[in-house]
Each structure stands twice: as C-alpha cells, then as structure tokens.
C-alpha positions in Angstrom: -23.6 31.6 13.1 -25.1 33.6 9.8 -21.9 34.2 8.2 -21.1 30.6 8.7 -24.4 29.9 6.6 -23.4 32.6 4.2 -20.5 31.2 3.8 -21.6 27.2 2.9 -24.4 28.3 0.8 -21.9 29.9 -1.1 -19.6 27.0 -1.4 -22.2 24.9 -2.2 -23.4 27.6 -4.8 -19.8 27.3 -6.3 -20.1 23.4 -6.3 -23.0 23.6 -8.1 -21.1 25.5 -10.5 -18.3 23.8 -10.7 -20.5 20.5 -11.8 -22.5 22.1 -14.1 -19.1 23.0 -15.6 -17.6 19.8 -15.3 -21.3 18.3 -17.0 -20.8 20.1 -19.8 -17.3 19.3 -20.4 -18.5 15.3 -20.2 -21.0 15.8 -22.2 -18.6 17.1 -24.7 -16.2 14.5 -24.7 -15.7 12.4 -27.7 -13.7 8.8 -26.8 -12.6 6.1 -29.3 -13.1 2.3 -27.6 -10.6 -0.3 -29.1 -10.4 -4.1 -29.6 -8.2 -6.5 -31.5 -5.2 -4.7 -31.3 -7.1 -2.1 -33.0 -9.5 -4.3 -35.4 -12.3 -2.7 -34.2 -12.7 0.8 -33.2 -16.1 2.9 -31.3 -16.2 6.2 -30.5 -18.9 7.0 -28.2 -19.8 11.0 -27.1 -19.6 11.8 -23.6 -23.7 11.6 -23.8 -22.7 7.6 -24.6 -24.3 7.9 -28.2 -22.2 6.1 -30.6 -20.8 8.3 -33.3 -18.5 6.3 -35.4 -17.8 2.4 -35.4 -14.5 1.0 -37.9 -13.9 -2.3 -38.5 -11.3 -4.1 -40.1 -12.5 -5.9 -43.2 -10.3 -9.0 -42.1 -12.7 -9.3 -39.0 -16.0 -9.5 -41.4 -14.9 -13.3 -42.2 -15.3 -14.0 -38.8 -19.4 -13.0 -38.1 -18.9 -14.1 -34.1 -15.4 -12.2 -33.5 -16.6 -9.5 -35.2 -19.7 -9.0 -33.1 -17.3 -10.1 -30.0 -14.9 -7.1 -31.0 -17.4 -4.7 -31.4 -18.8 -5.7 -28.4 -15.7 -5.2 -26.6 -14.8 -2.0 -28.4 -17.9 -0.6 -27.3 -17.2 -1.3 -23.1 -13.7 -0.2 -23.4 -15.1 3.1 -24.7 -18.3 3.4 -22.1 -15.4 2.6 -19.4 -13.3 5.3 -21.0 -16.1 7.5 -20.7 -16.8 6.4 -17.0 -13.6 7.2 -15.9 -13.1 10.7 -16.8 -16.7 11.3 -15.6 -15.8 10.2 -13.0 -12.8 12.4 -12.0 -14.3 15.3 -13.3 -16.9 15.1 -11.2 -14.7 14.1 -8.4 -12.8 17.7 -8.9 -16.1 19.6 -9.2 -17.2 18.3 -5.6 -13.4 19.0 -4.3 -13.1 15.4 -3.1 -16.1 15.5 -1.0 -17.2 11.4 -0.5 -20.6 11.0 -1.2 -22.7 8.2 0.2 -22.6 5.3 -1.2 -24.6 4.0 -4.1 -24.9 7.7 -5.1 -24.0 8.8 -8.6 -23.0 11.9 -10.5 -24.3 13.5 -12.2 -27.6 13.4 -11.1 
C-alpha cells in the first residue's frame, strides 16, 4: 500500500511538471489571427496580449469593416491560442479527463 502512494505522488509530482512545462511553452507562443483573406492581421502572445495588429489600407475606407475585421482577426487568434493550450495541456495531464467546467491552467 505505501509504495502504491509512493508511486502516485510521484506521477502526480511529474504532472505537475509536465504542466508547468507545458505553461511555459503557452506562455511563449506568439500566434497571428487573420481576416479578410488576409486584410487584417493580430498576433496575440500566448499570455493573450496583443503584440502587433496590420491592416490593409484598402480596409481604412470602410470604418465598420475595418473594426468588423479586426474584430474577427483578433477571435481567430484568441481561438488559435485556445487550441494549442489546450492540447498542450491535454499532453501534460497524459489524457486524464478532468471534471467538467474545469480549466487549465489554473
């Protein structure tokens, strides 16, 4: 019975770990966010803090597209961002479900 509680506090040491890791390498991320066929262009750090935004002077005629674009540039990124999160984090926990509603990281 001990060394099975050796053993899954060191697995869940290494999970830990493996998060942290996996955190990090988010955090570190750097995704561009596109609309218009390319018009308009985001690119958001892993963090979600906007670091660049282009826009294509042939959308500035148009005030609402433009904000419409940007607007839409700025999701696709976020969900860029989401995604690999999300399956790094998936990796770090080695597929273990967690309940619902719960969210990494933490």
């Amino acid at each position: 019975m001990r060394g099975n509680i050796a053993q899954l506090m060191q697995q869940a040491q290494k999970m830990q770990e493996d998060m942290q890791r996996a955190q990090e390498e988010v955090a570190a991320l750097e995704v561009v966010g596109n609309a218009g066929a390319g018009m308009v262009s985001v690119t958001l750090g892993g963090r979600m803090d906007c670091r660049k935004v282009r826009i294509d002077p042939s959308v500035l005629a148009d005030p609402e597209m433009a904000e419409d674009l940007i607007a839409a540039a700025f999701n696709d990124a976020v969900n860029r961002i989401n995604a690999v999160s999300q399956a790094k984090m998936s990796s770090a926990t080695a597929g273990m479900q967690l309940p619902p509603g719960m969210k990494l990281p933490f």
